[in-house]
VOMAR-394977 format. One record per atom (N, C-alpha, C): y, z, x. Coordinates in pm, whole numbers, plus 50000, padded with zeros to 5 digits. Atoms other than C-alpha are relative to their C-alpha. Example, Ala and Ser with C-alpha at 12.3 -4.5 7.8 and 13.67 -1.06 7.14 Angstrom:
BEGIN
498815000050089/495505078051230/501205000050090/498814999449918/498945071451367/501095007349923/
***
This chain:
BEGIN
498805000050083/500005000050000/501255000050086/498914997149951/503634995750089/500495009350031/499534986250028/504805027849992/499535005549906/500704985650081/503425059849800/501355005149909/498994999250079/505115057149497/499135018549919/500464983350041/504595096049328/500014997849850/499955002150148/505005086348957/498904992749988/500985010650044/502415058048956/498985009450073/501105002949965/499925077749158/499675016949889/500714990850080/500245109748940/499624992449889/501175004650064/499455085348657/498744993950019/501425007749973/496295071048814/499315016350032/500734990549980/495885106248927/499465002949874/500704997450142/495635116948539/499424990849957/501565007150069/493395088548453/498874999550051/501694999749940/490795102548696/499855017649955/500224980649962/491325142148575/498565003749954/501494997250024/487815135648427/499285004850123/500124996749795/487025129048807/500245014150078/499904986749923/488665162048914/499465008949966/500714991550054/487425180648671/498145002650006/501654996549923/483865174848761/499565002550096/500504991949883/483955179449070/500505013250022/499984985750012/485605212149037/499035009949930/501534990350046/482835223748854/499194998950063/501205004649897/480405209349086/500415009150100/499984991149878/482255232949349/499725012150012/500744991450104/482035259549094/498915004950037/501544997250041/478545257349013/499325002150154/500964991149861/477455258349406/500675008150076/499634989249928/479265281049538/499505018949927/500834992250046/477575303149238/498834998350011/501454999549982/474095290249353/500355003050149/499504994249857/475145296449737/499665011649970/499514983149999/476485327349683/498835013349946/501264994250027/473175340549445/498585002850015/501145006249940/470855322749547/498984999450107/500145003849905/470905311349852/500745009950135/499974989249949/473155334350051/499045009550025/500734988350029/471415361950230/500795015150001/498914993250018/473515392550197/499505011050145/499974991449896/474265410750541/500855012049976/499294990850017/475315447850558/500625004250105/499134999249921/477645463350791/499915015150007/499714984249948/477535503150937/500795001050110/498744990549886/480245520151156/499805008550014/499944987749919/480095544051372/501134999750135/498734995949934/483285558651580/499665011450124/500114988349924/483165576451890/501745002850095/498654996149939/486105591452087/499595004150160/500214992049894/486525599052470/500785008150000/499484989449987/487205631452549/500275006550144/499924990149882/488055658552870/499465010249968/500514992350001/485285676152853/499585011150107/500624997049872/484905690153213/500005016550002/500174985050017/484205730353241/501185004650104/498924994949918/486705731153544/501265001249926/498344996350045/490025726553318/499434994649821/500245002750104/489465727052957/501544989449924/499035001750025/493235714452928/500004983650023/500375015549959/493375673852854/501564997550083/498365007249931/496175660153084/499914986549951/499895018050023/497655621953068/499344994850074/500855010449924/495695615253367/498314999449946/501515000550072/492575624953166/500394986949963/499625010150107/494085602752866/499744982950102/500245017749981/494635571953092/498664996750094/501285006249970/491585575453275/498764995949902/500475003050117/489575576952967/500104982949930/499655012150002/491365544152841/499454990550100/500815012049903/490165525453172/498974996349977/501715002150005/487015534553102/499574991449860/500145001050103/486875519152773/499374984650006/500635010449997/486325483052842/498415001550074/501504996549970/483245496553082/499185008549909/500934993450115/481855516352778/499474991049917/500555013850110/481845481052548/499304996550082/501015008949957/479865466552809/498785009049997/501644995350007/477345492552814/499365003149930/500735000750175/476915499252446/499354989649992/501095007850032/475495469552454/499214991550175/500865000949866/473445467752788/498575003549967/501424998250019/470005465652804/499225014049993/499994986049984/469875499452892/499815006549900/499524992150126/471115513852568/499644996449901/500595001850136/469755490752323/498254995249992/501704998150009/466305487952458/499285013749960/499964983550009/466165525552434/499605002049851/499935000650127/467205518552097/499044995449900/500555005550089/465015496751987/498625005650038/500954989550035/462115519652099/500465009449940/500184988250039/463285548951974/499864999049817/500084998250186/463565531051609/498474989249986/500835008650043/460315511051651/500464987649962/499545016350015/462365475551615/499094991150029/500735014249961/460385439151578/501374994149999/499495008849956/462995423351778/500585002650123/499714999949801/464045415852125/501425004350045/498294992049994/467175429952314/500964986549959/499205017250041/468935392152250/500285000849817/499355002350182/468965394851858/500365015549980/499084982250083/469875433751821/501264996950090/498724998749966/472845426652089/501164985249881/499255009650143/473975395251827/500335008649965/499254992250090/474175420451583/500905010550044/499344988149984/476055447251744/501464994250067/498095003049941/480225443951806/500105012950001/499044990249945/482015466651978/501524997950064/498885005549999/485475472551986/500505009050012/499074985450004/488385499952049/501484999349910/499054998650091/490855509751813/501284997850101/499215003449927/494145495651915/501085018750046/499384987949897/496075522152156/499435017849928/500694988250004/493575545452111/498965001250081/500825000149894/490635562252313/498704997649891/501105003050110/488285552751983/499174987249999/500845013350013/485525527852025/499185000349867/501344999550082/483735516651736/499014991250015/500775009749983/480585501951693/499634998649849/500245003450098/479735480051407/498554993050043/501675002549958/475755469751349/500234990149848/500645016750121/474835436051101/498815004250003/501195005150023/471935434250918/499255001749848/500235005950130/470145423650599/499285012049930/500124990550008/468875462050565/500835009050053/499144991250037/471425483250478/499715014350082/500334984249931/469755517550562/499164997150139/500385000649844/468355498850909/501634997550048/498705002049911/471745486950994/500955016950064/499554991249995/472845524650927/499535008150172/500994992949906/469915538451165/500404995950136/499995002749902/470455514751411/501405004350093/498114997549926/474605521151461/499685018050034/499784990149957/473825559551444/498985004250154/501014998849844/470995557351742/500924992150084/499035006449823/473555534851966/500555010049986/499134993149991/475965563251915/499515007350108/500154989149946/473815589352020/499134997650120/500365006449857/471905571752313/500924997050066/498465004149944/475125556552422/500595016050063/499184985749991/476795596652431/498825007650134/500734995149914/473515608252631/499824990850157/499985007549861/473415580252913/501405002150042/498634996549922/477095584052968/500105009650116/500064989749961/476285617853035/498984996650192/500674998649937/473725611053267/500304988050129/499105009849852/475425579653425/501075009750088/498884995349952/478935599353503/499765012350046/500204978450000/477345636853481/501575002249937/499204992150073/480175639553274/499714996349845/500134997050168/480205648752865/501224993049957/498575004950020/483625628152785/499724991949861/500355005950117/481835610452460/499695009049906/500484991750140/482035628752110/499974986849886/500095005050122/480645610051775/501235005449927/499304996550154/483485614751465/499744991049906/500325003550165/482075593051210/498574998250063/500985006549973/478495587551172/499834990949880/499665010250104/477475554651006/499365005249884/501034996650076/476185557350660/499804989249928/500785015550086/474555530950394/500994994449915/498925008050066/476895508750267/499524990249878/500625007550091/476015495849923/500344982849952/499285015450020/478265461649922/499194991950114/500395010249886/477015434550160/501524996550034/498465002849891/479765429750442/500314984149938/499725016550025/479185387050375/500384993149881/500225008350106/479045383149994/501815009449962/498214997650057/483075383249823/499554993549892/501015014050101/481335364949484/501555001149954/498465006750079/485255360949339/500494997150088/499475008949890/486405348149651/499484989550032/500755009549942/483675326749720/500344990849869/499825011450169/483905311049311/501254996450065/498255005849979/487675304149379/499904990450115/499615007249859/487315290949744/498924989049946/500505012150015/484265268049612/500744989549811/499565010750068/486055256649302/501434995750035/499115004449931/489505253049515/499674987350107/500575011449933/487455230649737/499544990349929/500385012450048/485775209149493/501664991649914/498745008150041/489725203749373/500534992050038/499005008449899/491125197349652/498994987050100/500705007449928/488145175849780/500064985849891/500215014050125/488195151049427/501874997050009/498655007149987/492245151249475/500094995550148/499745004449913/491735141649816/499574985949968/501115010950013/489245115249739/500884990349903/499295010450006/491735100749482/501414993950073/498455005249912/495075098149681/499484989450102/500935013249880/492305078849939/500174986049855/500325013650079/491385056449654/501234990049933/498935007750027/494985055049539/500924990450115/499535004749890/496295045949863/499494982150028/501085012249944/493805016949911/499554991449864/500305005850125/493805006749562/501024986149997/499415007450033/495434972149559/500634990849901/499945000550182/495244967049182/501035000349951/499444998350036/497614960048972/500045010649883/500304987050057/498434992548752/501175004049908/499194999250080/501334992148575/501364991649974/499195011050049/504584967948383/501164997850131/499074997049915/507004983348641/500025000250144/500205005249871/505064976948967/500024984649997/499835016149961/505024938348877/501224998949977/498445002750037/508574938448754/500524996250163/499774993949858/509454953949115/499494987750072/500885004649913/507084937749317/500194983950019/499745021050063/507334897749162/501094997949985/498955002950053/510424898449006/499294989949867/500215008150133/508814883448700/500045008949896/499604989150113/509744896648385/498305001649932/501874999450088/506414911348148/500684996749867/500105004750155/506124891147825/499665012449924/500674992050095/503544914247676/499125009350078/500444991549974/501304941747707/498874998749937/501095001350046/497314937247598/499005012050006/500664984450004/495044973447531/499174989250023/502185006349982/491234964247636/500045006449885/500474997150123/489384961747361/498985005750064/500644987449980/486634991647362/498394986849978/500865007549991/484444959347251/499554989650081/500565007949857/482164936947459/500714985449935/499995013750022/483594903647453/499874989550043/501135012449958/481654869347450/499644996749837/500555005950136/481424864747021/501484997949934/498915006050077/483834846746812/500645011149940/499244989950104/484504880346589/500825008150144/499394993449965/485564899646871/500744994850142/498615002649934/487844875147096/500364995749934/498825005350055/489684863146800/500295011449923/500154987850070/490164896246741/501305003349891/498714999350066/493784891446593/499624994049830/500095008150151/491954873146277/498495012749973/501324992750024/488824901146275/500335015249998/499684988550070/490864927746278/501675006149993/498665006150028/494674922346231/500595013150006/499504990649979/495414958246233/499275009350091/500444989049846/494014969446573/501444998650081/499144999549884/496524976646858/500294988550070/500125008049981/495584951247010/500724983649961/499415010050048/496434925946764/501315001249956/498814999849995/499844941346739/501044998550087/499445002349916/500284935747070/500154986650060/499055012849986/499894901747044/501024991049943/498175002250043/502494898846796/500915000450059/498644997249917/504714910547022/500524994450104/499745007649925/503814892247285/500204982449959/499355012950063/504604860547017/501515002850020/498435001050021/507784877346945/501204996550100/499244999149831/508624884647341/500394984550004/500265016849974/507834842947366/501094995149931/498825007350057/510014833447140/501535004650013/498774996750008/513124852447220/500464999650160/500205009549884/512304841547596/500374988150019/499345014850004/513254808247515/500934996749861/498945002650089/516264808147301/500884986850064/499405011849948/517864783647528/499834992350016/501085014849989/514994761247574/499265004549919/501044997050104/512654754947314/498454998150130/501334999449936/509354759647459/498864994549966/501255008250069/506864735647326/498674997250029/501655000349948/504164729647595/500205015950073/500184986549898/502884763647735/498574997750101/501214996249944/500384769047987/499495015850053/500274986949944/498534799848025/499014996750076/500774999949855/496734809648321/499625013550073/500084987049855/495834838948609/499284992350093/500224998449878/495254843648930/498174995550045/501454999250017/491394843548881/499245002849892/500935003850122/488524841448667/500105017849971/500234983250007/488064876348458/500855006449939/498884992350024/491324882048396/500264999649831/500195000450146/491154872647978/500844991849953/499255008250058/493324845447997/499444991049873/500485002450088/491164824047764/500395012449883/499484989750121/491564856347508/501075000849975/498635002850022/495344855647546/500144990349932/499935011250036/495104820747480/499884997549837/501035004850130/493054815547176/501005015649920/499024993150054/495094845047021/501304998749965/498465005950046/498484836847069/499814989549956/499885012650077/497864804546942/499935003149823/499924994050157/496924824046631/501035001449946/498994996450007/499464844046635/500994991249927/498635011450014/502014812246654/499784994849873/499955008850123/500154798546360/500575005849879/499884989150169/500404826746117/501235001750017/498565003450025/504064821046197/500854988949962/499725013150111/503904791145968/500664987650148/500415015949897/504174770246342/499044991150004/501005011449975/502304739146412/499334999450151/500424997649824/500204746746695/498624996650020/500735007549946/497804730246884/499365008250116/500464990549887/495534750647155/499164989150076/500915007549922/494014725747458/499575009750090/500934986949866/491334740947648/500024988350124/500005013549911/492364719147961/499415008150159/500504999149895/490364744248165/498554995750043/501465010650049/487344715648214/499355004350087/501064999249909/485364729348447/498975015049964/500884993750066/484344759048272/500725009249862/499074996250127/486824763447962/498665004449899/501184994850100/485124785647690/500535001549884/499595000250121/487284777047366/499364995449925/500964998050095/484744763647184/499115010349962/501194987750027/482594791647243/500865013249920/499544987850045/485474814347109/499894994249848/499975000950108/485894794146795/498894990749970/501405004750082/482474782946706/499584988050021/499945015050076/482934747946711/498804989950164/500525008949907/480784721646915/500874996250089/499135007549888/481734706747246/499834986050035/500265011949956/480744671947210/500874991250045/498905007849913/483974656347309/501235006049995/499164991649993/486734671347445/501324991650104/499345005149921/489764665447674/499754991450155/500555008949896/488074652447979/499684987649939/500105019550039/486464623647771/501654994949939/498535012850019/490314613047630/500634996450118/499125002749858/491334611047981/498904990550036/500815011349944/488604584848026/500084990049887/499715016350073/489774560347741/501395001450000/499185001850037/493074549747573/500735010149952/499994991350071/495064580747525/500804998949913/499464995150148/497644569147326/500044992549868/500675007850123/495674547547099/498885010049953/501054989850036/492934576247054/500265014649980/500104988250000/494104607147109/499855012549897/499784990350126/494744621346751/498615004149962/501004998050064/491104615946725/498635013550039/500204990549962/490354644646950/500355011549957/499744987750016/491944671246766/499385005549879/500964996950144/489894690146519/500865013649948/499254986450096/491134715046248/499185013550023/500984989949922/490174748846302/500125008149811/500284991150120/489324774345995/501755008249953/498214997950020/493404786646033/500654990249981/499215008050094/495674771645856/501274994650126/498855005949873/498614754146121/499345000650164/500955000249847/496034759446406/499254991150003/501465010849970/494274727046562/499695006650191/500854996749873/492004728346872/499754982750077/500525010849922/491324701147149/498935003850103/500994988249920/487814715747361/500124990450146/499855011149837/487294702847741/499394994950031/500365012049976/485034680347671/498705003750120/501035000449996/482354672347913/500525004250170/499234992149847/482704687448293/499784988550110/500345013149941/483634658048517/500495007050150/500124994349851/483334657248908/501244999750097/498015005249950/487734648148942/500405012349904/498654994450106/489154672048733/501395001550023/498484998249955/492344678648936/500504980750015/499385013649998/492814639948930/500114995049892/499995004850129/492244636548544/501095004549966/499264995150095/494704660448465/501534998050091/498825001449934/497164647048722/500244988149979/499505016650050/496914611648585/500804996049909/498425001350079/499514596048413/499454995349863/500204996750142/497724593348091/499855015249989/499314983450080/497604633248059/501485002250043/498824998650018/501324630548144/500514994349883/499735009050115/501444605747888/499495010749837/500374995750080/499374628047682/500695010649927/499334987149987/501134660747695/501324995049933/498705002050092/504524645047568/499704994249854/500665004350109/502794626847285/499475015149915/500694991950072/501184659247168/501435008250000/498994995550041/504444675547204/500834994949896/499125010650123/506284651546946/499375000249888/500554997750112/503674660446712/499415016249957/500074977150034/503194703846735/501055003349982/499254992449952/505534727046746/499895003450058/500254989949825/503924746447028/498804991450047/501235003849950/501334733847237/499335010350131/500604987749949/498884765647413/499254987850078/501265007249890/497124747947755/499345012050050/501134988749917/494424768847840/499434995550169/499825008049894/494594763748197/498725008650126/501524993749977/491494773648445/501035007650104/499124988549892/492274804048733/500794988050119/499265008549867/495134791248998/499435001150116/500574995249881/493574807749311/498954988450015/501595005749951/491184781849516/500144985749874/500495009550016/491814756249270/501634991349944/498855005850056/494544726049162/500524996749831/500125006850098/493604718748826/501425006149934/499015001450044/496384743548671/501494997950045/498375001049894/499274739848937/500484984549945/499675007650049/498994703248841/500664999049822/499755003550116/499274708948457/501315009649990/498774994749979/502244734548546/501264990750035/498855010549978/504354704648613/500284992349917/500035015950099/503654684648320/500975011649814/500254998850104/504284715148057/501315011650043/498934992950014/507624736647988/499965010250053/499904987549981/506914768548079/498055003650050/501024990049957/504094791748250/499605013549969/499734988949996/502804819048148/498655009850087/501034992049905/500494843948397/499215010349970/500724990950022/497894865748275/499275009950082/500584990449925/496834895348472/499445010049940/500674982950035/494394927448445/500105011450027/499664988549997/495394959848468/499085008950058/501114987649899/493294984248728/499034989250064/501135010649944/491144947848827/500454989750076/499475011349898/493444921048980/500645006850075/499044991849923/494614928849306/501394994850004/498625004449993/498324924549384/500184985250083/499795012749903/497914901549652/499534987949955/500335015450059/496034874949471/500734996149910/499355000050043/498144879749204/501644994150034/498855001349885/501144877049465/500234984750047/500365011449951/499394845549553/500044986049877/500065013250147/499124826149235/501684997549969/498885004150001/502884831949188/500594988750080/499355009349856/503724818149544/499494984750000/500155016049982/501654785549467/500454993149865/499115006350095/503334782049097/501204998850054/499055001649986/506644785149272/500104989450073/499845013149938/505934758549547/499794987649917/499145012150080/505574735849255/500935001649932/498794998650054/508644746149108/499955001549817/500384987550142/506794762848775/500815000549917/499564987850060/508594778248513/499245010049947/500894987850054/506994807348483/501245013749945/499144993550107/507894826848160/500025009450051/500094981849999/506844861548245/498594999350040/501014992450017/503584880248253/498995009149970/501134993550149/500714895548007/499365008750101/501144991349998/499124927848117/499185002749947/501155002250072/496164922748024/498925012950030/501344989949937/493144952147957/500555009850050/499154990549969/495604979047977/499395012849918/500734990350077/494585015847861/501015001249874/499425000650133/494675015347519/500185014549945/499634990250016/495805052147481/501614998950003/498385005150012/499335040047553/500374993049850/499525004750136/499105019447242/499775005449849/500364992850034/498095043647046/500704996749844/498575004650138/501485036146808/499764992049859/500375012550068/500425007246680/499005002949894/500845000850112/497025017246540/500055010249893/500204991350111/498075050246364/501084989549913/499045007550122/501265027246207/498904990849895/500945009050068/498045002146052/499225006649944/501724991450067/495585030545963/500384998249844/
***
């Protein structure tokens, strides 16, 4: 992406909060099987000892006691845990384990500016962890003795059984694993938004193209590929949908107040995008506005307007571009079941198409059929990778560009413009097409 726009990505963010929300439960839910489960819960005993001036010659502690004491303190951590002291240990408590895993468990440490060492003991038995911290104490206090010949070590706490496990926090751990599965599904979309090249909303193509948006198209929730549900403006006249292609009639016509607009061609970037459905709709649309309109499917190589309106494909615009077109042509247009709506299909799929529809009988044709519609809808095949509609963009008033909403990327999109403009196009605007139909929401409670 160019830049990290913050409005467009918190709305893509809220059309994944399904997304966040599951994985926050997913972080949830294992950090409560962890934590119950799976966790093993370690306990923790303390025991505190103090050096003292114990010597029988001066019962009186001086500072040079005090700071000799202190020296000694780092050589006391090393020998609390010396082989010495915790082999001792681990005979005197009968231990199954070697001096290497009881010194793991044992830390030692001195209270800051004090002569207080404690020792803390780990382990997954509570009343052994206890046993084991109060036997270093008191082995530890007797070798001193017998290292220094002096008594300078007194116990003041002895450890006792600690009923919590030192490791398990279970409301810290829930929070930290459903804070993680949050922040791991909002990481995961800002990645996807970042790298998402899709077009996504009216106001990034505005920006982006400089092409104005005609209209706005909700996906329909239905599969479409059957006559009832891409002519959906005649199957169900009060969906969203079909109010939105009213609008995008109305947009059309108040688009060209200065020029009448007679031939149109619609089109996108690539196959997928629902131009055919635009097509075959607005043409409706135009009719049931008591216009005379004419819909050519002049995308011949794999145009699917017959298949939207029922009708056979035995001859279509490719074969009038192989006789007389303007001694024949009327005889190509068939009436359709709507009243001011005719149809011309594309005929039979020939191995020139970008040379049929660049020949000067479909130039010839195209003004001829204009002198007898009011509008004329070219259903024109994807621009990307191919010439067929760039050529019929030269022959017909206006352009109009159909795109998909969360499915075409920008750049191809970007790209279809840049090769309508090098032929010098008019391109009307642009149909977001397959847009979430929660936005249009308006429309279908006004029809209920």
């Amino acid at each position: 992406m160019e830049e990290f726009n913050i409005l467009e990505f918190l709305r893509y963010y809220w059309n994944k909060i399904v997304f966040v929300v599951l994985f926050t439960m997913i972080g949830l839910i294992m950090s409560i099987v962890y934590t119950l489960k799976i966790q093993v819960p370690v306990y923790e005993a303390k025991t505190s000892l103090v050096l003292v001036n114990n010597s029988q010659e001066n019962s009186t502690i001086t500072q040079t006691d005090i700071t000799i004491n202190k020296n000694l303190l780092s050589t006391y951590r090393e020998i609390i845990q010396s082989r010495r002291i915790l082999n001792k240990v681990i005979a005197a408590l009968g231990l199954e384990i070697d001096y290497d895993n009881l010194k793991s468990s044992v830390k030692v440490k001195s209270a800051e500016n004090t002569e207080i060492i404690i020792i803390s003991v780990y382990n997954e038995d509570a009343n052994l962890s206890r046993d084991i911290a109060n036997c270093i104490a008191e082995v530890f206090e007797g070798e001193i003795t017998e290292i220094y010949n002096i008594e300078n070590v007194s116990i003041i706490d002895e450890a006792s059984v600690n009923e919590s496990p030192y490791n398990v926090h279970i409301l810290r751990q829930f929070v930290m694993g459903t804070g993680a599965g949050f922040l791991l599904s909002s990481l995961i979309i800002a990645v996807m938004f970042y790298f998402d090249d899709t077009v996504k909303s009216e106001e990034e193509i505005e920006k982006d193209l400089k092409v104005p948006i005609l209209g706005s198209v909700p996906k329909s929730s239905d599969k479409i590929g059957d006559q009832t549900q891409d002519l959906i403006i005649c199957s169900d006249p009060k969906s969203s949908i079909s109010e939105a292609i009213r609008t995008l009639r109305t947009n059309l016509q108040f688009s060209s107040i200065d020029k009448q607009m007679k031939t149109i061609l619609v089109t996108s970037s690539v196959p997928g995008e629902g131009k055919s459905f635009v097509a075959s709709n607005l043409a409706v649309a135009l009719a049931n506005s008591g216009k005379k309109v004419l819909l050519v499917d002049c995308d011949i190589r794999k145009g699917r307007q017959h298949h939207i309106f029922g009708s056979p494909n035995k001859k279509g615009l490719s074969n009038l571009l192989l006789e007389d077109v303007g001694q024949v042509y009327r005889t190509y247009i068939n009436n359709s079941k709507i009243p001011n709506l005719y149809l011309m299909f594309k005929g039979i799929t020939p191995p020139n198409p970008s040379e049929l529809l660049n020949s000067e009988k479909n130039k010839k044709l195209v003004k001829s059929l204009s002198n007898i519609f009011d509008v004329v809808i070219f259903d024109g095949a994807p621009i990307n990778g191919l010439a067929d509609s760039l050529v019929v963009s030269t022959l017909v008033d206006g352009v109009i560009l159909v795109t998909a909403q969360k499915q075409t990327a920008k750049t191809l999109l970007e790209e279809a413009k840049k090769n309508l403009d090098n032929v010098n196009a008019n391109i009307m605007g642009i149909v977001l097409n397959k847009t979430d139909k929660s936005k249009s929401k308006y429309y279908g409670h006004y029809y209920e």
